[in-house]
C-alpha positions as CSV (number, residue, x, y, z in Angstrom):
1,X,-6.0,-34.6,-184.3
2,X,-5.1,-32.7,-181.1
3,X,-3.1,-34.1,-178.2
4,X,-4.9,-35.5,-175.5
5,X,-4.9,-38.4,-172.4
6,X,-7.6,-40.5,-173.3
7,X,-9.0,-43.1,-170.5
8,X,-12.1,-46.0,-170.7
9,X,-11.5,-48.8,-168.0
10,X,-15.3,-50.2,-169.2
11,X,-15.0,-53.9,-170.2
12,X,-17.2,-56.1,-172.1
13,X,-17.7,-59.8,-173.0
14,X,-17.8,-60.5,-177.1
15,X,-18.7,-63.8,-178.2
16,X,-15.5,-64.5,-179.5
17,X,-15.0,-65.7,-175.8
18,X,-12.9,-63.2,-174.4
19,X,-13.7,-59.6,-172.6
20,X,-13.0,-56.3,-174.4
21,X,-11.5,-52.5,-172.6
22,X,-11.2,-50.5,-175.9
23,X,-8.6,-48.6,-174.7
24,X,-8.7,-46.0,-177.8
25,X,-10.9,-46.6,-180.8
26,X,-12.1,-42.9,-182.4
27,X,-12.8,-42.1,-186.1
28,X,-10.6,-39.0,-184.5
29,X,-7.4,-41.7,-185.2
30,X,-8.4,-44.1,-187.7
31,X,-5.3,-45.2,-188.4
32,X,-4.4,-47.2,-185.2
33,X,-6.9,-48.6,-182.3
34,X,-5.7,-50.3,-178.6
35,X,-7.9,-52.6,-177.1
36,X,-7.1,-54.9,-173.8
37,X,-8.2,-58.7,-173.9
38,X,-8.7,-60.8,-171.1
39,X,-9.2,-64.7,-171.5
40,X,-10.1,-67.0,-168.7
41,X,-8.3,-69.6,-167.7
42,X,-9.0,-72.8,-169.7
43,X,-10.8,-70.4,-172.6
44,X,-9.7,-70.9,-176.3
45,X,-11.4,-68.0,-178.2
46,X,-13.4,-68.9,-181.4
47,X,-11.4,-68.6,-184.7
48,X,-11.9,-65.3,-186.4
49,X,-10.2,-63.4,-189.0
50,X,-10.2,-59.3,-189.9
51,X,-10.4,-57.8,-192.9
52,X,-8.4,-55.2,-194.4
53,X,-7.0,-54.7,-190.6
54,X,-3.2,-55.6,-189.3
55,X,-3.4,-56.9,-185.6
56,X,-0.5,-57.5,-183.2
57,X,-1.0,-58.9,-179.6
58,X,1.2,-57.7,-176.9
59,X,0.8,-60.1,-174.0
60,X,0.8,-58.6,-170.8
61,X,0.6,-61.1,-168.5
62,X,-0.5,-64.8,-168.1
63,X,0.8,-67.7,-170.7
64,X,-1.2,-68.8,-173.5
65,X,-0.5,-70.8,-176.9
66,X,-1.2,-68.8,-179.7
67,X,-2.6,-69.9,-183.6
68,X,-2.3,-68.0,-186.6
69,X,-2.8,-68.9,-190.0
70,X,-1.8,-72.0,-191.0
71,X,1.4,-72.3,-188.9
72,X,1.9,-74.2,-186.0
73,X,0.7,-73.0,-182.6
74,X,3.3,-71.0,-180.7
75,X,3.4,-70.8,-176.5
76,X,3.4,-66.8,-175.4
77,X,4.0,-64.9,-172.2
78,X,4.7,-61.6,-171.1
79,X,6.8,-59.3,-173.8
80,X,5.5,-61.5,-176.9
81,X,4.2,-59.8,-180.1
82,X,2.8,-61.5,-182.2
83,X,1.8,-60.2,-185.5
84,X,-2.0,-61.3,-187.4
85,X,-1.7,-60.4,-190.9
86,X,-5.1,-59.1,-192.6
87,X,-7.4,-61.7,-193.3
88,X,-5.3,-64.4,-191.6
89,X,-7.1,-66.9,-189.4
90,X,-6.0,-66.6,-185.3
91,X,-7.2,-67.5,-182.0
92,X,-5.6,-67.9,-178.5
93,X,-5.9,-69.9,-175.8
94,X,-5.0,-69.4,-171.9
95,X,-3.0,-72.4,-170.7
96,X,-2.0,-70.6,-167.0
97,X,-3.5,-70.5,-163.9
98,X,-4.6,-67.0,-164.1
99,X,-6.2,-64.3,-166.8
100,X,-4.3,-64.1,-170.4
101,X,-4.4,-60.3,-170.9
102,X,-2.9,-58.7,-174.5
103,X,-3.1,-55.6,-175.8
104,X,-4.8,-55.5,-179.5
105,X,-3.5,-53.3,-181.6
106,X,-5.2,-52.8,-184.9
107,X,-4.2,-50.9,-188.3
108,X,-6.2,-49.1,-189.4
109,X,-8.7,-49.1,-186.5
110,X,-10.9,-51.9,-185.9
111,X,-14.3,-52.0,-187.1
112,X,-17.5,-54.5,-186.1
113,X,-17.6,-54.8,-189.9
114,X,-13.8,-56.0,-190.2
115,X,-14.4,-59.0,-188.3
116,X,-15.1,-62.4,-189.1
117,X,-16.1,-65.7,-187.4
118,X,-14.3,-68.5,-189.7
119,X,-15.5,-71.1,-187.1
């Protein structure tokens, strides 16, 4: 891999129930992608898992509660990490008055095939 400034401000909706900028996403890097999710106000996304593939949130802005696995759900704002295991069930849900907006950031670089509806 070279260096490089990399830039795609195209967003998309997935059914999950949220909308999609992959920020960086290249077989170039496979070992890391960075995506930015948006969640409307009100939306819980739909319960999904990923195989073989670490995610973390960082939340940007907006306040959402937050499931994973099995544990409790947890409230998140700006500056939270969360951390998704492989293969661990999550979804989130905006609780605030304006768009939830995280980065995801996935080891090794998400795939369509990695993901998993578990709804």
């Amino acid at each position: 891999m070279r260096e490089m400034v990399f830039r795609n401000e195209e967003e998309f909706f997935i059914d999950e129930g949220c909308f999609i900028t992959e920020m960086w996403n290249s077989e170039a890097d496979g070992d890391v992608s960075v995506a930015k999710a948006r969640v409307k106000v009100g939306v819980t996304t739909r319960w999904h898992r990923l195989k073989g593939t670490v995610e973390r949130y960082v939340i940007l802005s907006g306040r959402g509660t937050v499931e994973v696995g099995e544990s409790i759900s947890q409230e998140v704002g700006p500056g939270d990490v969360v951390i998704i295991p492989a293969m661990c069930r999550q979804r989130i849900t905006n609780l605030g008055q304006e768009d939830l907006v995280f980065l995801a950031i996935c080891t090794p670089r998400f795939l369509p095939e990695v993901y998993e509806d578990v709804e």
